[in-house]
N, CA, C and O of each residue as an XYZ file, in Angstrom:
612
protein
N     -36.448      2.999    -50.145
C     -36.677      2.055    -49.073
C     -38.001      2.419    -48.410
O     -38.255      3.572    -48.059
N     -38.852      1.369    -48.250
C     -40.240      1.632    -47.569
C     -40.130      2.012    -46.371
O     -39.178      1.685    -45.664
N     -41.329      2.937    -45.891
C     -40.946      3.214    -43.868
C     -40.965      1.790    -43.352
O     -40.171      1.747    -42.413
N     -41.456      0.742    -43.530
C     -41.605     -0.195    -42.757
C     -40.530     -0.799    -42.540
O     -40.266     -1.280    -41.438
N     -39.496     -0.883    -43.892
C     -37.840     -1.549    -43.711
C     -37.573     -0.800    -42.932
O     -37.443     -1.292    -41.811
N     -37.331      0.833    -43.049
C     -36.750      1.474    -42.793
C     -36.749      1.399    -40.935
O     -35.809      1.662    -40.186
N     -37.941      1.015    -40.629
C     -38.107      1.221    -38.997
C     -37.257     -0.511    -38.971
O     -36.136     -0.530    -38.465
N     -37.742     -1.640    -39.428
C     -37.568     -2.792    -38.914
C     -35.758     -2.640    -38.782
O     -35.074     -3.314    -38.011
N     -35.182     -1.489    -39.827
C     -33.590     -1.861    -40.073
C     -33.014     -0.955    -39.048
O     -31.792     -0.818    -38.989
N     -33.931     -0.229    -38.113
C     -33.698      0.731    -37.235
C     -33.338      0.076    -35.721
O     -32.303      0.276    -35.084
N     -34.682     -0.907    -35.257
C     -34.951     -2.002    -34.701
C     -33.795     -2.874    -34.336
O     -33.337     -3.081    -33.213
N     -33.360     -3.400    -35.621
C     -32.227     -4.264    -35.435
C     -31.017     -3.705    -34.883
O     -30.405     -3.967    -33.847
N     -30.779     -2.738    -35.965
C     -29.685     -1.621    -35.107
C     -29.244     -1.514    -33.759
O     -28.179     -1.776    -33.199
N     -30.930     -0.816    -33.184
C     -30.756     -0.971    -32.020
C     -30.671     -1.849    -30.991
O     -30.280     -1.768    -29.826
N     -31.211     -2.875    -31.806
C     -31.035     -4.446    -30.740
C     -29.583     -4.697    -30.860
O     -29.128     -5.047    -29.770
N     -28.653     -4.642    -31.839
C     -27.327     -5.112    -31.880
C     -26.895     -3.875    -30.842
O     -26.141     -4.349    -29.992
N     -27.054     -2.879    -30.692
C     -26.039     -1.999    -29.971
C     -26.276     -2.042    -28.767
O     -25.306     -1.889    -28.024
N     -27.542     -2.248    -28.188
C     -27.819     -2.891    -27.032
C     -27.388     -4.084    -26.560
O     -27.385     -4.225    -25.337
N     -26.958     -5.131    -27.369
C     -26.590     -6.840    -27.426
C     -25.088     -6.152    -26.661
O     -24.608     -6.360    -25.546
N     -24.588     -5.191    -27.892
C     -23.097     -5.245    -28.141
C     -22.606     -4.480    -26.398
O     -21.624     -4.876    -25.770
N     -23.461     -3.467    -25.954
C     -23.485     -2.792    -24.590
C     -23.474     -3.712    -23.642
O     -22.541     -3.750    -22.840
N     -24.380     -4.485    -23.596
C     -24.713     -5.985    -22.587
C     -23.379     -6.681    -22.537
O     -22.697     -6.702    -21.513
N     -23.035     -7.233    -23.636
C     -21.509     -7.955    -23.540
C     -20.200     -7.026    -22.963
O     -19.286     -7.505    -22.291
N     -20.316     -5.449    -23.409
C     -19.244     -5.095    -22.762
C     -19.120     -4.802    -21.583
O     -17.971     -4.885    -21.149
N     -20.336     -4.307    -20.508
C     -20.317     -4.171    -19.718
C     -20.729     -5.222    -18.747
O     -21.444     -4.847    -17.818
N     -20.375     -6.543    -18.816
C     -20.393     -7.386    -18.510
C     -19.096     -8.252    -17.867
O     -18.984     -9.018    -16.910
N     -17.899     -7.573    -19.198
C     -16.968     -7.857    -19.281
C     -15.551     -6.804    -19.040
O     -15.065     -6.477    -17.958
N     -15.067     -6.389    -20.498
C     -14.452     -5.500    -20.537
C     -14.948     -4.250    -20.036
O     -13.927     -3.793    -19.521
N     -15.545     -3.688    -19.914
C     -16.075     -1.717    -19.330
C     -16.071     -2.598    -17.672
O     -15.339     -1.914    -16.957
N     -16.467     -3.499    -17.065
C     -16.540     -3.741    -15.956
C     -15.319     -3.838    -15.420
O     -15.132     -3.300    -14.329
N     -14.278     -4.522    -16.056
C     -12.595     -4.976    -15.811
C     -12.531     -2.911    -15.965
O     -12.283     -2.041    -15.130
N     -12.693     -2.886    -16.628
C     -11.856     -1.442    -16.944
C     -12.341     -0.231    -15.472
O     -11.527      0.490    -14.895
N     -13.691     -0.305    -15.186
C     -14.250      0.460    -14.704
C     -13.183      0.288    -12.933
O     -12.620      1.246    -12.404
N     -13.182     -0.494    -12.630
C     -12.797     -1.657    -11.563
C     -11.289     -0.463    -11.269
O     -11.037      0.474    -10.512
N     -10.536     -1.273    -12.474
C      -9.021     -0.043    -12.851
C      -9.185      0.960    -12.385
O      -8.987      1.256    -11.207
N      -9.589      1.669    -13.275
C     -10.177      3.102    -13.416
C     -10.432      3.673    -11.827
O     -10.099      4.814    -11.503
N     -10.963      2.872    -11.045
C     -11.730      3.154     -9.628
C     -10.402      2.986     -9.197
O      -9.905      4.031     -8.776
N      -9.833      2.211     -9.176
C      -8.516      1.492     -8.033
C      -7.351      2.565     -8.206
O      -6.609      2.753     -7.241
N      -7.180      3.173     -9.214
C      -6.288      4.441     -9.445
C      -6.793      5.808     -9.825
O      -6.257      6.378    -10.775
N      -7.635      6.301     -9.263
C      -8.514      7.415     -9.156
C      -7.188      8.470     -8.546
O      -6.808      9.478     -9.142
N      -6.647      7.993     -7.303
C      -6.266      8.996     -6.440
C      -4.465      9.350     -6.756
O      -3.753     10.275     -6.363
N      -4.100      7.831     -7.871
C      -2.678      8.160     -8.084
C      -2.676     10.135     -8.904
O      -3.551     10.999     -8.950
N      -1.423     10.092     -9.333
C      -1.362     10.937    -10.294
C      -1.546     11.046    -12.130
O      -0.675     10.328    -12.623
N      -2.023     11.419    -12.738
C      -2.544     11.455    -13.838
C      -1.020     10.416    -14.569
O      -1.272      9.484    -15.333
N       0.104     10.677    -14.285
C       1.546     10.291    -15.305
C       1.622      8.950    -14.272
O       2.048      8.020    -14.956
N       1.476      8.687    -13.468
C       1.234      6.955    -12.657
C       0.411      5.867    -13.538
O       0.656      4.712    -13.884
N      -0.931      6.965    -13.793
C      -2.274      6.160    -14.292
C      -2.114      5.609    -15.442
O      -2.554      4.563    -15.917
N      -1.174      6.734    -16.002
C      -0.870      6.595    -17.733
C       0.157      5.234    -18.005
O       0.097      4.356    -18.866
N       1.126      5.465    -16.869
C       2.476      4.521    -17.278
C       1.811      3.086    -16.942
O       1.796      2.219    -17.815
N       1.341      2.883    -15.845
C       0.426      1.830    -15.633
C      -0.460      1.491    -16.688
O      -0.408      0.274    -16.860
N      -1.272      2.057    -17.488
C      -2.562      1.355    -18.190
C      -1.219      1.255    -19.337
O      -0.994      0.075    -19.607
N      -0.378      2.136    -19.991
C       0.140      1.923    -21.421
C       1.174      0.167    -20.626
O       0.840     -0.958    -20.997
N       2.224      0.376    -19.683
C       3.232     -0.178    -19.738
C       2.743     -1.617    -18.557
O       2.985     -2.725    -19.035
N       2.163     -1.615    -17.258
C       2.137     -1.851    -16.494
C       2.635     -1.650    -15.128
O       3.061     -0.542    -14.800
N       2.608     -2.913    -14.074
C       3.535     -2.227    -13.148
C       4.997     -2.075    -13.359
O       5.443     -1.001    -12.954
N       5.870     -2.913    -13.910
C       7.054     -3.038    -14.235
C       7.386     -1.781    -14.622
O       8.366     -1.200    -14.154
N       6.406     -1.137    -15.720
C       7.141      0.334    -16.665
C       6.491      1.298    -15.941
O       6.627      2.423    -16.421
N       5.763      1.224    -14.842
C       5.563      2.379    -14.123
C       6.206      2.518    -13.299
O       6.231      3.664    -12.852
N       7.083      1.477    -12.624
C       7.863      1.306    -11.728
C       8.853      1.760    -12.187
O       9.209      2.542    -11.305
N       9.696      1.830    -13.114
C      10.459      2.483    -13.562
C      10.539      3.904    -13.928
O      11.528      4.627    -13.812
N       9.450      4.200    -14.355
C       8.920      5.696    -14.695
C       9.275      6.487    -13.143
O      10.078      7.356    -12.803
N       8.209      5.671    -12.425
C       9.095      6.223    -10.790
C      10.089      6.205    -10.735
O      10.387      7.387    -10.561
N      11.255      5.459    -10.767
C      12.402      5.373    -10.028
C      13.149      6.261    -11.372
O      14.312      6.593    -11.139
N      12.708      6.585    -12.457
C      13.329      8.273    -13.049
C      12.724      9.077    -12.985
O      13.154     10.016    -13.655
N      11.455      9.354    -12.267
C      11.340     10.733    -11.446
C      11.978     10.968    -10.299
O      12.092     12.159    -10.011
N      12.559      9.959     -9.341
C      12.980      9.746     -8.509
C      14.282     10.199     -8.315
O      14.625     10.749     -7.269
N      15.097      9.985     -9.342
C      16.617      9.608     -9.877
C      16.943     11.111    -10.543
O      17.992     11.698    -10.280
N      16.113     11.562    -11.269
C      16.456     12.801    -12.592
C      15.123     13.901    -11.432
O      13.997     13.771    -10.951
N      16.353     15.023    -11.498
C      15.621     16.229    -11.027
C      14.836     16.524    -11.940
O      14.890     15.988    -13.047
N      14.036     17.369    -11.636
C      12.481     18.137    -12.466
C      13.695     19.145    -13.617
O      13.186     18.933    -14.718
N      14.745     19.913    -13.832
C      15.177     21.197    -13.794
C      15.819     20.237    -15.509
O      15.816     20.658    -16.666
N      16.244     19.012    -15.003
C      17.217     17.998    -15.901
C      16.914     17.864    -17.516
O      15.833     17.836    -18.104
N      17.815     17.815    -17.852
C      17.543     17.441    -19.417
C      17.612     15.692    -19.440
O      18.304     15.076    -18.629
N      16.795     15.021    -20.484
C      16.882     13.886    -20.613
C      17.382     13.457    -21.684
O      16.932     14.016    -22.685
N      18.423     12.390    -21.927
C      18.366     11.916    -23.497
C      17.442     10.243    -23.120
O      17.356      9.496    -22.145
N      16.980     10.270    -24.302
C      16.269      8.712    -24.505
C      16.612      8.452    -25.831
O      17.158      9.257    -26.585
N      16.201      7.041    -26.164
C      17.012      6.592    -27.485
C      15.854      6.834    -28.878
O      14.644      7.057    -28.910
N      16.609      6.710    -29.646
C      15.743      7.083    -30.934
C      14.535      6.574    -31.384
O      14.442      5.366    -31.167
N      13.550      7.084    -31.950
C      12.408      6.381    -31.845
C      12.257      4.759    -32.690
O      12.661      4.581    -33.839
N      11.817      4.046    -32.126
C      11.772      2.851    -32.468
C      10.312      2.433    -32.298
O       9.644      2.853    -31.353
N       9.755      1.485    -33.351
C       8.193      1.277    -33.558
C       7.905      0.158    -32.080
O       8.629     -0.812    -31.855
N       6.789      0.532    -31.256
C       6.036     -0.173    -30.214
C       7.404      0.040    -28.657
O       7.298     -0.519    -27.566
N       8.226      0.726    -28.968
C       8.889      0.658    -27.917
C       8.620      2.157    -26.949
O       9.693      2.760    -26.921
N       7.839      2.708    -26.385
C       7.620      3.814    -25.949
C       8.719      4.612    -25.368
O       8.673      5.820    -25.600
N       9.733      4.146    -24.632
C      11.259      5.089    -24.400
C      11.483      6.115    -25.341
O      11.580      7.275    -24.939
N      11.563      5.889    -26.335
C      12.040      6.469    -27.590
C      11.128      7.572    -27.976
O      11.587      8.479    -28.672
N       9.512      7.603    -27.489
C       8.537      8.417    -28.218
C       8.862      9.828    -27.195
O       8.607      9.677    -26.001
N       9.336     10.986    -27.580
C       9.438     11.914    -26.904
C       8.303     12.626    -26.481
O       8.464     13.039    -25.333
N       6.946     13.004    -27.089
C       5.767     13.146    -26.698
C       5.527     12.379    -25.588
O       5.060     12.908    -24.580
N       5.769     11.256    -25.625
C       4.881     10.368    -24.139
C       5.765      9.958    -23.002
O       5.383      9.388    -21.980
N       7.118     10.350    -23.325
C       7.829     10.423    -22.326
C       8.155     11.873    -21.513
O       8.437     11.917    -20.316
N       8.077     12.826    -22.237
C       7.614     14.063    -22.216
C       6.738     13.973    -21.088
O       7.067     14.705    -20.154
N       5.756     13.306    -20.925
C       4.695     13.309    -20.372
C       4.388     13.101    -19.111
O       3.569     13.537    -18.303
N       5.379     12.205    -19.139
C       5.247     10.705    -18.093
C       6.250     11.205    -16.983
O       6.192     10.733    -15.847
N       7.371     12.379    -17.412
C       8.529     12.391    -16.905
C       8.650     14.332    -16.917
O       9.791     14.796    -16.928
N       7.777     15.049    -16.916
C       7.719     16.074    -17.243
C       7.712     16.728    -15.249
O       7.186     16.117    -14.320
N       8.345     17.866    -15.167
C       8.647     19.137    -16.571
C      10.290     18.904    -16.260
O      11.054     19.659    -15.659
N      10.592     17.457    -16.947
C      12.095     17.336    -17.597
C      12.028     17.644    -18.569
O      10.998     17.382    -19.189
N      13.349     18.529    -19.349
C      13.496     18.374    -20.748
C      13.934     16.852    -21.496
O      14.972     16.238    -21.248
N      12.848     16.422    -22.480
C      13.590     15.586    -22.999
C      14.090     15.784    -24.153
O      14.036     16.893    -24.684
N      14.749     14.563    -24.817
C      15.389     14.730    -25.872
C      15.666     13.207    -26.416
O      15.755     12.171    -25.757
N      15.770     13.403    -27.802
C      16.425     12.125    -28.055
C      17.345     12.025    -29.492
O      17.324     12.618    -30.571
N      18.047     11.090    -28.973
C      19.075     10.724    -30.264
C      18.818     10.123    -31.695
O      18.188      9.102    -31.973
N      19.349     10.852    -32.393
C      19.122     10.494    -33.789
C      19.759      8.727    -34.292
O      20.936      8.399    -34.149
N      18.706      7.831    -34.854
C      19.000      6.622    -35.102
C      20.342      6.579    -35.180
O      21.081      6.039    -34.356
N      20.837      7.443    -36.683
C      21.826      7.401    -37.230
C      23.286      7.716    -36.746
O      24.350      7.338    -37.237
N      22.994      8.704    -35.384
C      24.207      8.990    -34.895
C      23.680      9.259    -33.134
O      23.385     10.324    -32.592
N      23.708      7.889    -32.569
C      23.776      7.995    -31.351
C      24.799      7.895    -30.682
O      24.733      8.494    -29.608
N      25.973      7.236    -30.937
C      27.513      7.162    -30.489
C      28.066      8.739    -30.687
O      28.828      8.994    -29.755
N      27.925      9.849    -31.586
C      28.014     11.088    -31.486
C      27.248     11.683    -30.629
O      27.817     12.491    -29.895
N      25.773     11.487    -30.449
C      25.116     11.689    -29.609
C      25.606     11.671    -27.884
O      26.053     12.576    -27.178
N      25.319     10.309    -27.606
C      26.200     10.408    -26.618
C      27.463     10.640    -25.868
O      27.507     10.750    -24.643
N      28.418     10.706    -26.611
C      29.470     11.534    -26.169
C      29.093     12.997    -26.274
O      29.642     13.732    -25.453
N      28.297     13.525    -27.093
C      27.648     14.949    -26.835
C      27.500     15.098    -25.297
O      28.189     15.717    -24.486
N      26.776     14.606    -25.199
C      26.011     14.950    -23.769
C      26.352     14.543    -22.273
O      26.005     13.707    -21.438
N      27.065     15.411    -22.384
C      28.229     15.384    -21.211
C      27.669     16.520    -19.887
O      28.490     16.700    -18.988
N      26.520     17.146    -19.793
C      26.587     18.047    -18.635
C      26.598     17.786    -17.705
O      26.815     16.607    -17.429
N      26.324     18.920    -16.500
C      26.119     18.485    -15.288
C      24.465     18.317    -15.075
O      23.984     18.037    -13.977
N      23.760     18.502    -16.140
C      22.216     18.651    -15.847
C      21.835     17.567    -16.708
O      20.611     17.464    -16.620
N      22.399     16.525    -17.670
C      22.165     15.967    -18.283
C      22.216     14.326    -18.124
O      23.241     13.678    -17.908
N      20.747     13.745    -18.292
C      20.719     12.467    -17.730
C      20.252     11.454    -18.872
O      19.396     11.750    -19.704
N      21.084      9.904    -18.805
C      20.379      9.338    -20.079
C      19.764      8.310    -19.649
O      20.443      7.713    -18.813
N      18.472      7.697    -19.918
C      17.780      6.478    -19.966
C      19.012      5.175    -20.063
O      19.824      5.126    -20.987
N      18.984      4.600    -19.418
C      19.752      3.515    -19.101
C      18.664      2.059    -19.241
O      18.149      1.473    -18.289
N      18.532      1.751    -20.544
C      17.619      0.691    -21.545
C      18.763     -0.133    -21.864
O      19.769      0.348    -22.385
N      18.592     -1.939    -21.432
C      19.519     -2.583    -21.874
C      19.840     -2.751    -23.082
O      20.746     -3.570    -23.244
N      19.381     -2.218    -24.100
C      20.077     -1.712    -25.983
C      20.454     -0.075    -25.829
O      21.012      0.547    -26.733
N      20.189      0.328    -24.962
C      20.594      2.062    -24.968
C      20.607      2.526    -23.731
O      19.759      2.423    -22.844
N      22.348      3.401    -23.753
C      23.113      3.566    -24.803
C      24.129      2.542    -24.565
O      24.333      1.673    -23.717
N      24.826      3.073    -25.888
C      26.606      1.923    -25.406
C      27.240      2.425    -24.535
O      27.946      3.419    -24.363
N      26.665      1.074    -23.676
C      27.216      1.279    -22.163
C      29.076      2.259    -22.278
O      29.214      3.445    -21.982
N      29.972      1.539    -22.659
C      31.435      2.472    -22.546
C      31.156      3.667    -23.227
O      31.970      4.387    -22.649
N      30.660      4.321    -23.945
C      30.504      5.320    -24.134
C      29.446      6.524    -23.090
O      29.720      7.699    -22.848
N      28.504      5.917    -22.738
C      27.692      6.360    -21.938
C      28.780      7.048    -20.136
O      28.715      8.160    -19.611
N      29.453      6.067    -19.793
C      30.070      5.736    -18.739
C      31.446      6.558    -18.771
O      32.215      6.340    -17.836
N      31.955      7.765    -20.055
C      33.310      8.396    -20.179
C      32.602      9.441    -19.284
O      33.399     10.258    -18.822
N      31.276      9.634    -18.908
C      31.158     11.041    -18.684
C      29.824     11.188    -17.475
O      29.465     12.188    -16.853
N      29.319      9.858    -17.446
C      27.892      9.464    -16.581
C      28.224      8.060    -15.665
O      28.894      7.129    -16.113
N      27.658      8.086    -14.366
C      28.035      6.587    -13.900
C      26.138      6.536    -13.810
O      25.261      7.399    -13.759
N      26.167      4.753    -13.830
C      25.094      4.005    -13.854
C      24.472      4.304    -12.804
O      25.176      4.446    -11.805
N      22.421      4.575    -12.595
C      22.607      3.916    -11.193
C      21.635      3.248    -11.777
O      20.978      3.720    -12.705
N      21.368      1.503    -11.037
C      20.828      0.759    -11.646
C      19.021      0.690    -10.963
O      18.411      0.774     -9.897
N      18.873      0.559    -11.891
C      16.934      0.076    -11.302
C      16.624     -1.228    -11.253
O      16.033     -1.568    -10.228
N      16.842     -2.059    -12.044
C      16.920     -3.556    -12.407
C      16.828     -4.381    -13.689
O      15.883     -4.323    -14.475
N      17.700     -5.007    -13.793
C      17.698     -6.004    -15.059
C      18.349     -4.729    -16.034
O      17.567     -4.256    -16.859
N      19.287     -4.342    -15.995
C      19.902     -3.404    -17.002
C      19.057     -2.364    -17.684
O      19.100     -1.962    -18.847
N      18.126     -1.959    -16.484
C      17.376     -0.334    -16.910
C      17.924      0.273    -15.615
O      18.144     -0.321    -14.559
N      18.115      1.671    -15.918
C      18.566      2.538    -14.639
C      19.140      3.581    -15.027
O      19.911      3.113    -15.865
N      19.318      4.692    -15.014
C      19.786      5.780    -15.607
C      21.269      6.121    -15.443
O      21.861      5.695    -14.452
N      22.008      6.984    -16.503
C      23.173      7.441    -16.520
C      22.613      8.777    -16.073
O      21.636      9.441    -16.419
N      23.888      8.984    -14.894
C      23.772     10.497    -14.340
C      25.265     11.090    -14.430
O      26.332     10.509    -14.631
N      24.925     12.667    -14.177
C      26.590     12.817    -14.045
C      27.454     12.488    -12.752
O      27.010     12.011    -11.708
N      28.955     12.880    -13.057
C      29.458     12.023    -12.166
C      29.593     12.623    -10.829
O      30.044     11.958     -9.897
């Protein structure tokens, strides 16, 4: 390739990444930056549940830090694709320094009758768990629309 392509294909380059900078910060990096500013002062596991879930799933994230002591073990339901409850890493996170835990696809009805302590709390997700089973050993408290945690009794 001659120097002369070589600079003109350099040129362009840089005109597209400059084009492509102009449009984002115009737009998206400006929306984002905006965010970013407006929750500076929450806490790092607020910021997170908010940008992944919104207010709805941060609101909830609160009201089970709220609900489940720091000391508590958690069960959440088995991992399931795009549903974040289930991912123990990021609930881990969000909800820490609880222990979490979660139930195996295949045997969550064993599961939950397992987990019967006095330190032991389960995610209360309107598909998880089965409610009468959940309820031999935990009563509900509700958050809204059939999310709210099982605690002991």
């Amino acid at each position: 390739m001659s120097p002369k392509l070589r600079l003109l294909l350099k040129v362009v380059v840089g005109v597209a990444a400059l084009a492509q900078l102009f449009l984002l910060s115009g737009g998206y990096l400006k929306s984002a930056m905006r965010d970013l500013w407006a929750t500076r002062d929450l806490p790092a596991w607020e910021r997170v549940a908010l940008w992944q879930g919104g207010e709805d799933f941060a609101g909830y994230i609160s009201f089970l830090r709220d609900h489940i002591p720091e000391g508590a073990r958690v069960i959440i339901p088995p991992w399931q694709t795009r549903i974040p409850f289930g991912h123990v890493g990021f609930m881990q996170y969000l909800l820490y320094p609880r222990d979490i835990h979660n139930c195996a696809i295949d045997e969550v009805d064993t599961c939950i009758l397992r987990v019967t302590g006095v330190h032991t709390f389960i995610l209360g997700l309107p598909w998880f768990p089965p409610r009468e089973l959940a309820e031999r050993s935990k009563r509900f408290i509700l958050y809204r629309d059939d999310y709210g945690v099982f605690a002991p009794k």
